[in-house]
C-alpha positions in Angstrom: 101.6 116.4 84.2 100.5 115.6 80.9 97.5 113.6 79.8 98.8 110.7 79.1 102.1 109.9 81.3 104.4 106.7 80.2 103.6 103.2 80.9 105.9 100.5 82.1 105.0 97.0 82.4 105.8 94.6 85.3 106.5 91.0 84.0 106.9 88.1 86.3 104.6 85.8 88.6 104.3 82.3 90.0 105.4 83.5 93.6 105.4 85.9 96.1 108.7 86.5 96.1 108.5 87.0 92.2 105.2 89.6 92.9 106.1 91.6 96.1 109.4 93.2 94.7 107.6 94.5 91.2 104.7 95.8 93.3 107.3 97.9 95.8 109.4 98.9 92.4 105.9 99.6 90.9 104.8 101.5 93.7 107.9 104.0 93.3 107.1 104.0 89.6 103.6 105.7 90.5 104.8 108.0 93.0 106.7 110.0 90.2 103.4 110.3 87.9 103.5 107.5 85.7 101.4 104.5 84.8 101.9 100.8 85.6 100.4 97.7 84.5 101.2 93.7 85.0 101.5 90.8 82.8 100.9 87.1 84.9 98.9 84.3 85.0 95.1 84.2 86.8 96.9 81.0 88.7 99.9 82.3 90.4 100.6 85.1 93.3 100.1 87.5 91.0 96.1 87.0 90.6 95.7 88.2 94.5 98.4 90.2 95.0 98.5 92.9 92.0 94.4 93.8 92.2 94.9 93.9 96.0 98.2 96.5 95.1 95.5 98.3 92.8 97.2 97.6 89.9 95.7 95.8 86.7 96.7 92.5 85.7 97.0 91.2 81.7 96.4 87.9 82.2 98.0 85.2 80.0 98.5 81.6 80.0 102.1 80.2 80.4 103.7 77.3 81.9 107.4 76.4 82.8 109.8 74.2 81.2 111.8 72.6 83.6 110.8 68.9 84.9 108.5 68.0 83.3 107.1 65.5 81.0 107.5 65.6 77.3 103.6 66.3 76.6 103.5 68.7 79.1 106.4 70.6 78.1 105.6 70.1 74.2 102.3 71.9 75.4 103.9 74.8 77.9 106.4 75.4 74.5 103.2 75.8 72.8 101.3 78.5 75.6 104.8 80.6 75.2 104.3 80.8 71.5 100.5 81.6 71.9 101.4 84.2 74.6 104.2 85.8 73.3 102.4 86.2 69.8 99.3 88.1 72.0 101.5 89.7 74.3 103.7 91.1 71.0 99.9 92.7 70.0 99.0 93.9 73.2 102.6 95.8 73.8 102.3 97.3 70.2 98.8 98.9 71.3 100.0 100.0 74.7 103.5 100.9 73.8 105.2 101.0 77.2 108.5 103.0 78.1 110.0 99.8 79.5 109.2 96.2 80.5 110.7 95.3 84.2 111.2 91.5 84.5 111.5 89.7 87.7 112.0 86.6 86.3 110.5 83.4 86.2 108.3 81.3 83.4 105.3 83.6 83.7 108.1 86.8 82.1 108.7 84.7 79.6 106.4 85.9 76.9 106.3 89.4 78.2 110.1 89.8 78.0 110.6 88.1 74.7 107.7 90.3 72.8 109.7 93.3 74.9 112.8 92.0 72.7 110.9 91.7 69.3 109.6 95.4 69.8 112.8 96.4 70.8 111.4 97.7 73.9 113.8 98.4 77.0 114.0 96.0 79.2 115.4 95.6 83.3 115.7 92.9 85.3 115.8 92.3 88.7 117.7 89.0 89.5 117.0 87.8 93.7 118.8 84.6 93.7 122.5 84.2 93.8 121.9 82.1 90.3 119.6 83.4 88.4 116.6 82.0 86.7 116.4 79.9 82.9 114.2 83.4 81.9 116.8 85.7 83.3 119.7 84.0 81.8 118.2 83.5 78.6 117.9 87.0 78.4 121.0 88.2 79.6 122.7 90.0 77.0 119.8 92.1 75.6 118.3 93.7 78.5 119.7 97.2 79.2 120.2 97.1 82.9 120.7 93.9 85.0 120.1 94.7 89.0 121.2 91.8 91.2 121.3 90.9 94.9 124.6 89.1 95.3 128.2 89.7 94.0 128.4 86.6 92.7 126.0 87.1 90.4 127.4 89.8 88.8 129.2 87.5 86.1 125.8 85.9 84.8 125.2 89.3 83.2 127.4 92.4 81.1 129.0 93.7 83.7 129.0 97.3 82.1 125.4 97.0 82.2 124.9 95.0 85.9 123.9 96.7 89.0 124.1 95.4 92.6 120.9 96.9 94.0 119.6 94.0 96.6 115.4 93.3 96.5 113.1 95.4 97.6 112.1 95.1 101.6 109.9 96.9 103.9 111.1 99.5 105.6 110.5 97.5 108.7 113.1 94.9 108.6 115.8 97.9 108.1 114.8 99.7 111.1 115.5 96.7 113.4 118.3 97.2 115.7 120.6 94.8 117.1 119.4 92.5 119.9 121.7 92.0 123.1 121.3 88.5 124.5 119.3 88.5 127.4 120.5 85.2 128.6 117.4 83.5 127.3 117.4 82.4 123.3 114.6 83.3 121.4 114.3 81.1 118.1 112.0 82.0 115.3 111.2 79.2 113.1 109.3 79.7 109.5 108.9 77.5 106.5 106.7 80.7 105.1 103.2 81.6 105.0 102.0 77.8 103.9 104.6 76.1 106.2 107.3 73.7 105.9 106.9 70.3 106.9 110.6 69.6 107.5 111.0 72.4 109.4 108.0 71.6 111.4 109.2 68.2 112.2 112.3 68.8 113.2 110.9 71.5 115.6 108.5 68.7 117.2 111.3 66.5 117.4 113.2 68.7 119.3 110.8 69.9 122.4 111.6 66.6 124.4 115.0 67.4 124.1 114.4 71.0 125.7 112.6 69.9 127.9 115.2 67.2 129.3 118.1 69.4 128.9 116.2 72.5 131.1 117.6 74.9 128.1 116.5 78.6 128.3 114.9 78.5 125.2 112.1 80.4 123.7 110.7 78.7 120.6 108.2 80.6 118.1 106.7 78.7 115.5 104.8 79.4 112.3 103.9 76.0 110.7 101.2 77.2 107.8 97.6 75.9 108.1 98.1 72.1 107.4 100.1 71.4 110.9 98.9 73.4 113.1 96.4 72.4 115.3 98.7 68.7 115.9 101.4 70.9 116.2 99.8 73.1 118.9 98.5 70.8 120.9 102.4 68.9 121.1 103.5 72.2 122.0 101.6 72.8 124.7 102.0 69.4 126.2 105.6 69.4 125.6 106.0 72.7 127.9 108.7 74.3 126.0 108.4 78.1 126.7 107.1 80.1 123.0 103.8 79.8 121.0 103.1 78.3 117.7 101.2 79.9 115.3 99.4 78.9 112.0 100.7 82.4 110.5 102.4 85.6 112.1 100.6 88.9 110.5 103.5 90.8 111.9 106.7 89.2 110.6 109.2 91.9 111.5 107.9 92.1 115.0 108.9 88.4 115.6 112.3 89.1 114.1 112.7 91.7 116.3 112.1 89.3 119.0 113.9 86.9 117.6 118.0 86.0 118.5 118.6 83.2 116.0 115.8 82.4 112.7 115.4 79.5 111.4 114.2 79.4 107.6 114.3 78.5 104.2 116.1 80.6 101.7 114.0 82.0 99.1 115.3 85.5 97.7 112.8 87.6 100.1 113.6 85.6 103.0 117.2 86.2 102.8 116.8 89.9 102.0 114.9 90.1 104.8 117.3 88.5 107.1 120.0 90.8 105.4 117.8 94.0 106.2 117.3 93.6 109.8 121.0 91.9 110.1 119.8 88.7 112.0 121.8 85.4 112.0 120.0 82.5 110.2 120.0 78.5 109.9 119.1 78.4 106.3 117.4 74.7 105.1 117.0 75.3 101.1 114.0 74.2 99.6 115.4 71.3 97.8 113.0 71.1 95.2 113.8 75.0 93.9 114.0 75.9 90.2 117.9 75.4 89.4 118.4 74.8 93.2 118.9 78.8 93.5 117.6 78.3 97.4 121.1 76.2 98.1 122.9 79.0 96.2 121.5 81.8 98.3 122.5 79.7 101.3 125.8 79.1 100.1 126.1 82.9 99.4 124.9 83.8 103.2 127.3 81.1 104.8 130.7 82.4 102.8 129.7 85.6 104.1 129.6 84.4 107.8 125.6 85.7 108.2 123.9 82.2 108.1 124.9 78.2 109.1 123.5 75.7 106.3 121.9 72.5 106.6 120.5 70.7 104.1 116.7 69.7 103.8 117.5 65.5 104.5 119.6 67.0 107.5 117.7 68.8 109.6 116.5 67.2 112.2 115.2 67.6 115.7 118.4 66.5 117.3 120.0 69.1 114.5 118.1 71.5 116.0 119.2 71.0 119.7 122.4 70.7 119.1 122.8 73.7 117.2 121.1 75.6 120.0 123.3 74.6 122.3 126.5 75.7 120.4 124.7 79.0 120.3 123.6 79.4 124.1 127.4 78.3 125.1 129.0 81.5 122.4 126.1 84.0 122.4 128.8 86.2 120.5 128.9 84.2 117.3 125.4 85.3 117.2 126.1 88.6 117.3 128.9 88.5 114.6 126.5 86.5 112.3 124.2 89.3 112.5 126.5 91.5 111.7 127.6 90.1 108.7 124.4 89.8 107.4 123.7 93.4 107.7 126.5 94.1 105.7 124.6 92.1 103.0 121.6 94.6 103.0 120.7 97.0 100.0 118.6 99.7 101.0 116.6 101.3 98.3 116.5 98.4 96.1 113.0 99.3 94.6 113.8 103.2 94.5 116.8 102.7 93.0 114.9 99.8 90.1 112.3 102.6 89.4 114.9 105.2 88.8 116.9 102.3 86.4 113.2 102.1 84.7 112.8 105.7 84.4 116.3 106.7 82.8 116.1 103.6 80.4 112.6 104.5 79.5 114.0 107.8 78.7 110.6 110.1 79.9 110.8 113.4 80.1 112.2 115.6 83.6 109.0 116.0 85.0 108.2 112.3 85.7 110.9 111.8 88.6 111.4 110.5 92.4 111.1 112.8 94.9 114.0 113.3 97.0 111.7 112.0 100.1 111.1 108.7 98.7 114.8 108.1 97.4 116.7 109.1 100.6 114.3 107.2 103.0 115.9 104.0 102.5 119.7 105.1 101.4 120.5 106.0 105.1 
């Protein structure tokens, strides 16, 4: 390999679910001998996540746009300016083959300074709509990978690739579940919780208990809930466990015959990869409401039932259930459908996109190994 291999640049932050698919992409980007480094914020996911990936992280200081207050926004206008102006000086000096956007405020400057220097540029759109960064964008960047077919039209369609999000490897080697008789509900707001979701589950134990159900509930209810939500558990004597985090998320939707979630782009990539039916309650506070449009996407394609967040409720909950325990088999065909959603080797497939539209030379290429694994 030569001494100095190319450099691509990883713009996008805020989130997990904006960090965790550059990292995978990032990843694949390394493992065919060339360099990688981030742009973010020392605030968001980003901060933790990209050192703990051993990955460096130019740090700059942005803000969104959308809802908020004039002063505020007058002054996140003026952070874009400041940071695209630095980030335009820092890309001249580093001269990257490509800049790989995931979206979101925090690509803002990096993608726009990406456009000045006429650098390449791909994006990676998760949600069925995508993002004001993403769309604002849209008819400069050179390749545009999406996860849904719908969004295909937001984007050149000469140049727009349906590729899904990167996911562990995990979630796709999950086979389907046979009903055992006894249904096994996961329920997840994510990592910090969801207190609808967690109130609706509390609501619903006395109803479980009443009705004699065979029902298995697991919960994960994030740190703020859980030791209240624990002790109801236990005294309500519903069969499960509640949990303030699961380490091992694809083991529990292995376990699991129905998941109850919100639907951020990873979690519904994730439900897609290991092809398990889903009540989806959007986040209703989303940027652009994109979790409602993921949802939407999932229930046209038969994988998922949607409720909305002012909805869901314990008695929502039970009654639901009980449509599922008396037709087991429209769990099965809701799985199936949203296996047919899943994209295997989303990030493989991104790194390759980076790698062609960075133009390096032949030597700087996936292995075989590492492209195949997921395409199966």
């Amino acid at each position: 390999m030569p001494d100095n291999p190319p450099l691509f640049v990883m713009a996008g932050g805020g989130t997990g679910g904006h960090v965790i698919p550059a990292i995978a992409v990032a990843r694949q980007l390394v493992s065919a001998g060339c360099r990688v480094a981030f742009v973010g914020t020392g605030r968001g996911a980003e901060a933790r996540l990209v050192p703990a990936a051993g990955f460096t992280l130019e740090k700059i200081n942005a803000g969104g746009l959308k809802n908020l207050g004039l002063v505020t926004r007058l002054t996140s206008v003026w952070q874009l300016l400041v940071a695209t102006r630095s980030q335009w000086s820092w890309l001249g000096q580093m001269q990257p083959a490509a800049v790989f956007s995931m979206g979101g405020y925090v690509a803002g400057p990096p993608v726009l300074a990406a456009l000045f220097r006429r650098i390449p540029i791909v994006i990676m759109e998760p949600n069925a709509v995508p993002g004001a960064t993403n769309r604002w964008i849209s008819r400069w960047v050179r390749r545009a990978l999406v996860s849904f077919d719908e969004t295909v039209r937001y984007f050149p369609p000469e140049r727009t690739e349906l590729t899904g999000l990167p996911v562990r490897d995990e979630f796709f080697a999950i086979r389907p579940k046979a009903y055992a008789g006894t249904l096994d509900i996961l329920i997840t707001g994510g990592s910090q919780g969801s207190r609808t979701l967690n109130e609706a589950a509390r609501a619903s134990w006395p109803l479980f208990t009443a009705a004699k159900l065979p029902v298995r509930i697991t919960l994960q209810t994030g740190t703020t809930m859980h030791t209240e939500l624990a002790n109801d558990f236990a005294a309500a004597g519903v069969e499960g466990s509640v949990s303030e985090f699961i380490a091992d998320m694809p083991a529990a939707f292995r376990a699991a015959d129905l998941i109850i979630c919100r639907a951020g782009a990873g979690a519904v990539a994730e439900l897609a990869a290991a092809g398990k039916p889903a009540v989806l309650i959007p986040f209703p506070f989303a940027a652009d409401d994109h979790q409602l449009k993921n949802a939407q996407a999932f229930e046209r394609a038969g994988a998922a039932v949607l409720s909305l967040d002012k909805e869901w409720t314990g008695q929502k909950l039970f009654d639901l259930a009980c449509e599922f325990l008396a037709n087991p088999q429209r769990l099965a065909a809701m799985g199936e459908s949203a296996r047919r959603l899943a994209r295997p080797g989303a990030a493989q497939r991104a790194a390759q996109i980076l790698l062609e539209e960075g133009k390096v030379g032949p030597e700087y290429r996936l292995t075989a190994t590492s492209c195949d694994r997921n395409n199966r």
